[in-house]
TIZA-541327 format. One line per 5 residues: their letters; for each residue x, y, z of N, C-alpha, C. Coordinates in steps of 0.1 Angstrom, whole numbers, plus 5000, padded with zeros to 4 digits. Atoms other than C-alpha are relative to their C-alpha. Layout:
TIZA-541327
a = X,Y,Z,X,Y,Z,X,Y,Z | ...
***
This chain:
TIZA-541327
xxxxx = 5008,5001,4988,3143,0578,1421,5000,4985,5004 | 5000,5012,4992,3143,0548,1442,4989,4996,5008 | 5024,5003,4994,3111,0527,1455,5006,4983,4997 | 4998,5013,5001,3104,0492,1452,5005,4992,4993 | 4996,5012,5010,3122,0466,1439,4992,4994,4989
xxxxx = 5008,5006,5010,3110,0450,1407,4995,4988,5005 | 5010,5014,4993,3087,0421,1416,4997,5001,5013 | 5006,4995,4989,3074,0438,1446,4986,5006,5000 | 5012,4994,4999,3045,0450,1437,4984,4984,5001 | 5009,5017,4996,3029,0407,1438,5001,5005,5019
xxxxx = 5007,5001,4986,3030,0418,1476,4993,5010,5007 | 5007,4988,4997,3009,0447,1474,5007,5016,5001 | 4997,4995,4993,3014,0482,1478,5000,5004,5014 | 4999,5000,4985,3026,0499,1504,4987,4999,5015 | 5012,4995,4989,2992,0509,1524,4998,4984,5001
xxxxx = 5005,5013,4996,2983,0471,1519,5015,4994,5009 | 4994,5004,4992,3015,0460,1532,4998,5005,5017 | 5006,5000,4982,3009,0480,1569,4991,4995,5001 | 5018,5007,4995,2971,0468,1563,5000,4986,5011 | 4997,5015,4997,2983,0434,1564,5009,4994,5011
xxxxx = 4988,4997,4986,3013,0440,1594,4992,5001,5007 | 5008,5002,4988,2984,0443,1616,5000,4993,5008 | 5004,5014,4997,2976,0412,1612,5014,4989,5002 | 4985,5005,5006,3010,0399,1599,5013,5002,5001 | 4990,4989,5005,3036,0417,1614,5017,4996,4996
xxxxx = 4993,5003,5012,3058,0397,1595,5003,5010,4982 | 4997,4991,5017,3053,0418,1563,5006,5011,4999 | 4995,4984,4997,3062,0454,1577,5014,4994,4994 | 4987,5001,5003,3096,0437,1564,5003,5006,4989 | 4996,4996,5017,3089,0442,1528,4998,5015,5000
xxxxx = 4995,4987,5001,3091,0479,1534,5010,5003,5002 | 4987,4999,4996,3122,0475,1554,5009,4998,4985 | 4990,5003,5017,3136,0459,1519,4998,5008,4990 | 4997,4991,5010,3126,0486,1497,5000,5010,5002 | 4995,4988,5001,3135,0515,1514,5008,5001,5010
xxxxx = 4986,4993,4992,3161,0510,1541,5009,5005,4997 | 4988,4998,5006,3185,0515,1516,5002,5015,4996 | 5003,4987,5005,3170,0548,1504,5003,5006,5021 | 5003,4989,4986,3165,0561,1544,5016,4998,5003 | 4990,4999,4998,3198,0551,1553,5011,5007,4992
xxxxx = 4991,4983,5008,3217,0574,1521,4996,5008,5003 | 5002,4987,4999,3196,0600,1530,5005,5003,5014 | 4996,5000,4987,3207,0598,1569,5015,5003,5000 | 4984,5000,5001,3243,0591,1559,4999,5017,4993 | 5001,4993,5003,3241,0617,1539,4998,5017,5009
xxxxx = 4998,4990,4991,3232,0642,1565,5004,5000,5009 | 4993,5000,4988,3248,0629,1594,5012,4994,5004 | 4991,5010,5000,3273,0605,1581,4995,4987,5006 | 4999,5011,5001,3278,0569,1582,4996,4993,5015 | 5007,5007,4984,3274,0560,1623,4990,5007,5003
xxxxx = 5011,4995,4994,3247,0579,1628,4987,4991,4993 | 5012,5003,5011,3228,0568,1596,4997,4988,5005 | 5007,5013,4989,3226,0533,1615,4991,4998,5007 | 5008,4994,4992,3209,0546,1638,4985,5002,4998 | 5009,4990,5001,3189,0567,1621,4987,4990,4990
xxxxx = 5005,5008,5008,3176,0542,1594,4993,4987,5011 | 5002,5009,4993,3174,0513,1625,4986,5008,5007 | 5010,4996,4988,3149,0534,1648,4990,5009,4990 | 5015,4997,5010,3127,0547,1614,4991,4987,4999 | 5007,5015,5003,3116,0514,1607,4995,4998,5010
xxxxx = 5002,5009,4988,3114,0506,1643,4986,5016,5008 | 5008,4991,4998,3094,0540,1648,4984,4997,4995 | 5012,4998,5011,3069,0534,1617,4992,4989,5004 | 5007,5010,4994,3065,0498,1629,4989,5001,5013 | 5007,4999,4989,3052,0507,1662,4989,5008,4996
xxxxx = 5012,4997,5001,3029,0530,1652,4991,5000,4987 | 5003,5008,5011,3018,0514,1620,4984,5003,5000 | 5014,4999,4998,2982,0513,1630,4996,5013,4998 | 5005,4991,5004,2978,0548,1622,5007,5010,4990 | 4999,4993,5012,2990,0551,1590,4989,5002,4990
xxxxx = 5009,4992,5009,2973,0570,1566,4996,4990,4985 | 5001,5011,5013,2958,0537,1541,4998,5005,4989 | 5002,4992,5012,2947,0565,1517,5012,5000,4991 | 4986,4998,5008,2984,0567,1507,5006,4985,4994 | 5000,5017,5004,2993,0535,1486,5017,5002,5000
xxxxx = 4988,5005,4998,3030,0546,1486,5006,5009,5018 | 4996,4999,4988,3046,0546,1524,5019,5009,4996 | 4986,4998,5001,3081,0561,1509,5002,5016,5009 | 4999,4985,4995,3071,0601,1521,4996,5004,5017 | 4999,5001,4987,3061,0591,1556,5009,4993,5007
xxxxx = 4990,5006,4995,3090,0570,1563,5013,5011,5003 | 4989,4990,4998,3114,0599,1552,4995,5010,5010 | 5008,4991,4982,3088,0622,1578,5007,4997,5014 | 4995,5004,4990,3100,0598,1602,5013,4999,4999 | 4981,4999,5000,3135,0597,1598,5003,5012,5003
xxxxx = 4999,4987,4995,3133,0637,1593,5000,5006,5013 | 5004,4999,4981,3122,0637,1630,5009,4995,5006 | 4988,5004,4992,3149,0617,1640,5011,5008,4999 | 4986,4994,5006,3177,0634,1621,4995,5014,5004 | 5001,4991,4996,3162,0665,1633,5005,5006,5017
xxxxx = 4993,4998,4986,3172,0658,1670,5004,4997,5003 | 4986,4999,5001,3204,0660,1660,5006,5007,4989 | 4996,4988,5010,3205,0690,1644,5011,5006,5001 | 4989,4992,4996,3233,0701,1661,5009,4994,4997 | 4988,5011,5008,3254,0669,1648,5000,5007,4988
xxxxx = 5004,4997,5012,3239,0680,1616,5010,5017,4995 | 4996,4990,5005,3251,0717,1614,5013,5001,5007 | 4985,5006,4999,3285,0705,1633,5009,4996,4987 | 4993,5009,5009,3292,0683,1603,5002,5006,4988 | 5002,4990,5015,3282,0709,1577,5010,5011,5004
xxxxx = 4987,4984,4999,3304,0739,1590,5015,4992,5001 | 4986,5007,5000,3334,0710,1592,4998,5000,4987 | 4999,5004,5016,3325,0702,1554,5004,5015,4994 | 5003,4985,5006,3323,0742,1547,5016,5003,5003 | 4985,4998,4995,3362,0744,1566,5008,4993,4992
xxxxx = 4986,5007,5003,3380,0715,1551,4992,4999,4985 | 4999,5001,5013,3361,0710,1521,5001,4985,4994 | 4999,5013,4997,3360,0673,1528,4989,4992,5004 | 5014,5004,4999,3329,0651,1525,5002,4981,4999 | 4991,5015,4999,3342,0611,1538,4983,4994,4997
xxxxx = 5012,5006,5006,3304,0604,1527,5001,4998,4992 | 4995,4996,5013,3310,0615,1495,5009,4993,4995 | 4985,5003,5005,3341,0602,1489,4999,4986,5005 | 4998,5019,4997,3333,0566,1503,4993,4995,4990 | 5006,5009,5009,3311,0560,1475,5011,5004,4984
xxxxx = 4991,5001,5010,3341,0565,1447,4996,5009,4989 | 5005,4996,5012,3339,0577,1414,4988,4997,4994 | 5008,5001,5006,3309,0566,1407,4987,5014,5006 | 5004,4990,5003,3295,0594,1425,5000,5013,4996 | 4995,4984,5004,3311,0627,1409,5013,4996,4991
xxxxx = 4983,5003,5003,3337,0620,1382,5007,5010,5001 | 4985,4996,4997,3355,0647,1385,4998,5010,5016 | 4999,5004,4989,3364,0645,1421,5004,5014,5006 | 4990,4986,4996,3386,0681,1422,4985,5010,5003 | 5007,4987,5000,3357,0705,1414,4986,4997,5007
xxxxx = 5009,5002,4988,3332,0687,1437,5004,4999,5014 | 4995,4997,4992,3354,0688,1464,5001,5017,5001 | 5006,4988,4997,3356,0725,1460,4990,5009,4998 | 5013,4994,5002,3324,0730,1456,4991,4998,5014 | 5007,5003,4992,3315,0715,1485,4998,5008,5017
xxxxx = 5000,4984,4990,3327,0742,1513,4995,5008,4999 | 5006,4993,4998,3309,0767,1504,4984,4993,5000 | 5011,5002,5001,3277,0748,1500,4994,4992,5008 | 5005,5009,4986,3278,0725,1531,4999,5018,5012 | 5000,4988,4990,3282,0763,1547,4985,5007,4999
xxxxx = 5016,4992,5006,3250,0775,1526,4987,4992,5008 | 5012,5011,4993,3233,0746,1544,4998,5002,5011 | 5002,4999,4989,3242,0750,1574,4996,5015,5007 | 5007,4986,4997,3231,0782,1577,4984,5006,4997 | 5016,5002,5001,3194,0774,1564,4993,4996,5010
xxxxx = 5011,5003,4992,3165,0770,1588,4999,4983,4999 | 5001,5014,5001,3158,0734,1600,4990,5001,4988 | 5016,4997,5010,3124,0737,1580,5003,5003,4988 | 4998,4998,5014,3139,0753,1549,5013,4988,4997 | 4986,5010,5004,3173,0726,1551,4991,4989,4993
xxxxx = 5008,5011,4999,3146,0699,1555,4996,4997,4984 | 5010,5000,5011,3124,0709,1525,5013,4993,4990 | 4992,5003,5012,3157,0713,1500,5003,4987,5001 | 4995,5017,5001,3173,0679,1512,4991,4993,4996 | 5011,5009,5006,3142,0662,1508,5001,4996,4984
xxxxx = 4996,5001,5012,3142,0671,1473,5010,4998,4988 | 4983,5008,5005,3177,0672,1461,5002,4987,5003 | 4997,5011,4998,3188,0642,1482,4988,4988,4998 | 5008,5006,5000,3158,0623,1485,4992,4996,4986 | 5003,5006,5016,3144,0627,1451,4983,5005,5002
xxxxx = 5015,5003,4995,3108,0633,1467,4992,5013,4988 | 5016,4992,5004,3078,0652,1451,4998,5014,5006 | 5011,4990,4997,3065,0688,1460,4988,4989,5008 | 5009,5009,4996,3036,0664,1472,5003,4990,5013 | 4997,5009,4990,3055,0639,1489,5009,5005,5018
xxxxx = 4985,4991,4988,3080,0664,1509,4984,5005,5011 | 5011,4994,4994,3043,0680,1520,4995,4984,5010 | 5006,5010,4992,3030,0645,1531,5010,4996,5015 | 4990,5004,4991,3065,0636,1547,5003,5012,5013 | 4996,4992,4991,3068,0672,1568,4987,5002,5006
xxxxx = 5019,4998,4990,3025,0670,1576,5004,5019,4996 | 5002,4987,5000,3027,0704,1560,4996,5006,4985 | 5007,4999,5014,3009,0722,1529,5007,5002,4986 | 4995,5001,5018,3020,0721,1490,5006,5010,5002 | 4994,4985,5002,3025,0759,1493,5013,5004,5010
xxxxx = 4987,5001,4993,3050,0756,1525,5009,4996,4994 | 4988,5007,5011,3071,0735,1505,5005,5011,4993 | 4997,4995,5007,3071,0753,1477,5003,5020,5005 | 5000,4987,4998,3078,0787,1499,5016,4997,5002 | 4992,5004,4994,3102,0772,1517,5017,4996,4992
xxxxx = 4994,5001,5015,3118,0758,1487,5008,5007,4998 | 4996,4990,5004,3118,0787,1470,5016,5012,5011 | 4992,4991,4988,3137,0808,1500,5011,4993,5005 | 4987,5015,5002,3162,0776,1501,5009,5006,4993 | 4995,4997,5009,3172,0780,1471,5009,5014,4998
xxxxx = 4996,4988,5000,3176,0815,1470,5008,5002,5011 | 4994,4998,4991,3198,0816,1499,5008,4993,4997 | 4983,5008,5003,3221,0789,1488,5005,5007,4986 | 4995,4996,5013,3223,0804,1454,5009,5017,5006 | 4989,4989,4998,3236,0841,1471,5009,4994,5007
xxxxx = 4983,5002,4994,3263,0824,1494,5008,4995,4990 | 4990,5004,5011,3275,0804,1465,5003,5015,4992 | 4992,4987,5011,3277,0838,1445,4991,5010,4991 | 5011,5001,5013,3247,0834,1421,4991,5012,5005 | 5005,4993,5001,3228,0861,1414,4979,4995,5009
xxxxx = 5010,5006,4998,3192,0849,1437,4989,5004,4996 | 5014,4993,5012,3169,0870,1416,4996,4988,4988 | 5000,5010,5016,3176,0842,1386,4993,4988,5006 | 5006,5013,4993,3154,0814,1394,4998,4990,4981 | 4999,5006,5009,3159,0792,1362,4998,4985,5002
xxxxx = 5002,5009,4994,3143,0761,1379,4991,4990,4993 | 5013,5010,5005,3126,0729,1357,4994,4998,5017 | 5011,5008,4985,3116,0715,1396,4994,5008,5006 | 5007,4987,4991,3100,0751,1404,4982,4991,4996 | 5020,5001,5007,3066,0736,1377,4995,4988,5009
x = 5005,5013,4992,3071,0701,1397,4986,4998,5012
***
């Protein structure tokens, strides 16, 4: 999981950093530096590479503006940021399930494949793995796509996915559940079998 840089935490956490952007809005930076990098893979990630510019430039520039009514109860800002990006990348869902039923055709993921070997070494059987399961995606509900990405790609919490969608523990975890099980019958898998460590998460 990905979060603040080491020696980031001498400038407070997150809730202190907006506190302090009020006043300071010089500091909203030091979020920009420890999670542009995370919002922008997760964007690329589901929309590809020019969009994710986009998508990561106008989170920041979202969360900044309405800053003043973040929630200071939360000391880490990482599951409202991805909230906000979800909102973005959401309206361009139709890029989104464009790019997924092209991945599901050719079986071709130039996301994927720009970051090298370091992420999949063997390159053959994630490439054909990847057609049927960019197809299983795109055929999921925004709301249930949402939840899984979060998790898978993002890395987030049960907890955090709920803070980031403003929706309850048990959505999640319905949602989830009914994710899962839909991607597991297009791939093949029996969706009765739920053999899940991140179900107790």
């Amino acid at each position: 999981m990905s979060g603040p840089p080491p020696g980031a935490a001498r400038d407070g956490n997150d809730a202190e950093v907006v506190a302090r952007s009020l006043e300071q809005p010089e500091l909203f930076a030091l979020l920009y530096d420890r999670y542009a990098s995370d919002i922008h893979r997760y964007a690329a990630r589901r929309l590809g590479d020019g969009a994710a510019d986009d998508i990561a430039a106008d989170t920041f520039l979202a969360a900044f503006r309405i800053r003043s009514r973040y929630d200071l109860t939360r000391a880490n800002a990482r599951p409202w940021l991805y909230g906000i990006a979800g909102n973005l990348i959401g309206k361009q869902r139709r890029t989104e399930v464009r790019a997924l039923k092209a991945l599901a055709r050719t079986g071709s993921d130039p996301v994927a494949a720009s970051w090298g070997d370091s992420w999949v070494e063997d390159t053959d059987s994630r490439i054909a793995a990847q057609g049927p399961l960019a197809g299983a995606l795109a055929a999921l509900s925004a709301g249930d796509r949402n939840v899984l990405l979060l998790v898978a790609w993002a890395d987030l919490t049960y907890q955090e996915v709920a803070e980031a969608l403003d929706i309850p523990v048990g959505t999640v975890r319905s949602r989830l559940n009914r994710a899962r099980r839909k991607v597991r019958s297009a791939l093949g898998a029996d969706p009765a079998f739920v053999n899940d460590a991140a179900e107790v998460a």
